[in-house]
C-alpha positions as CSV (number, residue, x, y, z in Angstrom):
1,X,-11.6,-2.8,8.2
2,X,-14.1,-5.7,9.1
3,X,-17.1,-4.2,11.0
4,X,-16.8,-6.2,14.0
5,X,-13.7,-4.4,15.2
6,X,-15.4,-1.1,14.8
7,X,-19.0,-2.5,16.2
8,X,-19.2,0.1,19.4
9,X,-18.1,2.9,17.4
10,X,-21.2,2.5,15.3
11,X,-23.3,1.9,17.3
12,X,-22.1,5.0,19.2
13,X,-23.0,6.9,15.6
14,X,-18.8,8.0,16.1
15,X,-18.0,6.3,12.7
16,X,-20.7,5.8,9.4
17,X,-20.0,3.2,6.6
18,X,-19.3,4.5,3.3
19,X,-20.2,2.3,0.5
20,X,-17.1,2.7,-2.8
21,X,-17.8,1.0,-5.8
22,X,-14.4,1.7,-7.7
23,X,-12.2,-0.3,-5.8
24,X,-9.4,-1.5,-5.0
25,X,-8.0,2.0,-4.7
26,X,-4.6,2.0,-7.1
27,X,-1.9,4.3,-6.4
28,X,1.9,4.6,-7.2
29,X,5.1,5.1,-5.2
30,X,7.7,7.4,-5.2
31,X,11.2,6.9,-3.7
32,X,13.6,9.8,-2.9
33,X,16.7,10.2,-0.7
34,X,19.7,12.0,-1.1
35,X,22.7,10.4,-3.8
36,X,24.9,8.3,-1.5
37,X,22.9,7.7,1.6
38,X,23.5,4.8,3.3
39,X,20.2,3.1,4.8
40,X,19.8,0.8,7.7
41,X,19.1,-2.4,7.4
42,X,14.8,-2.0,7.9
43,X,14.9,0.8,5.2
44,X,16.9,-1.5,3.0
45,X,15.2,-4.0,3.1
46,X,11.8,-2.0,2.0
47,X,13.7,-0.6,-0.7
48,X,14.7,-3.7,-1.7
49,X,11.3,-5.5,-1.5
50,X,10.0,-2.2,-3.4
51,X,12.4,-2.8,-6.4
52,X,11.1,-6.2,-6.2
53,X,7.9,-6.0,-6.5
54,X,8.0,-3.0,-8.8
55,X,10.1,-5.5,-11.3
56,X,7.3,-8.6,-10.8
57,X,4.2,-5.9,-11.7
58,X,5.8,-4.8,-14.8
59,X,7.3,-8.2,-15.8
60,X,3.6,-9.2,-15.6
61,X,1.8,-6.0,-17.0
62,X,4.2,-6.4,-20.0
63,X,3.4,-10.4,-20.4
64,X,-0.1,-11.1,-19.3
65,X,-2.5,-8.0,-19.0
C-alpha cells in the first residue's frame, strides 16, 4: 500500500511499517466446486482467466526459467 494513503494512520501510531525482505510473497491456488455446477457468468469468467493464466505460467516455467 503506498504510504500516502495510510499517512494519518501513522502518524496517529494506529498502523507501523514492517520492512519484508523475501518478497514478492508466492502462493498457489486451489479450485473446488461440486461435479456439474453450473457458474454464472462472473465466476466463469475467473475460472476461465485462472485456467489461463495457470497454462501461460507453466508454458513459461517449462520453456524459459
Amino acid at each position: 500500500m503506498q504510504q500516502h494513503g495510510i499517512g494519518n494512520e501513522l502518524k496517529l501510531g494506529q498502523l507501523t511499517v514492517t520492512e519484508l525482505t523475501d518478497l514478492p510473497l508466492e502462493s498457489q491456488w486451489r479450485m473446488v466446486w461440486p461435479k456439474g455446477k453450473k457458474h454464472n457468468g462472473v465466476a466463469e469468467a475467473f475460472k476461465q482467466y485462472r485456467f489461463a493464466a495457470t497454462r501461460r505460467w507453466r508454458f513459461l516455467a517449462q520453456n524459459f526459467i
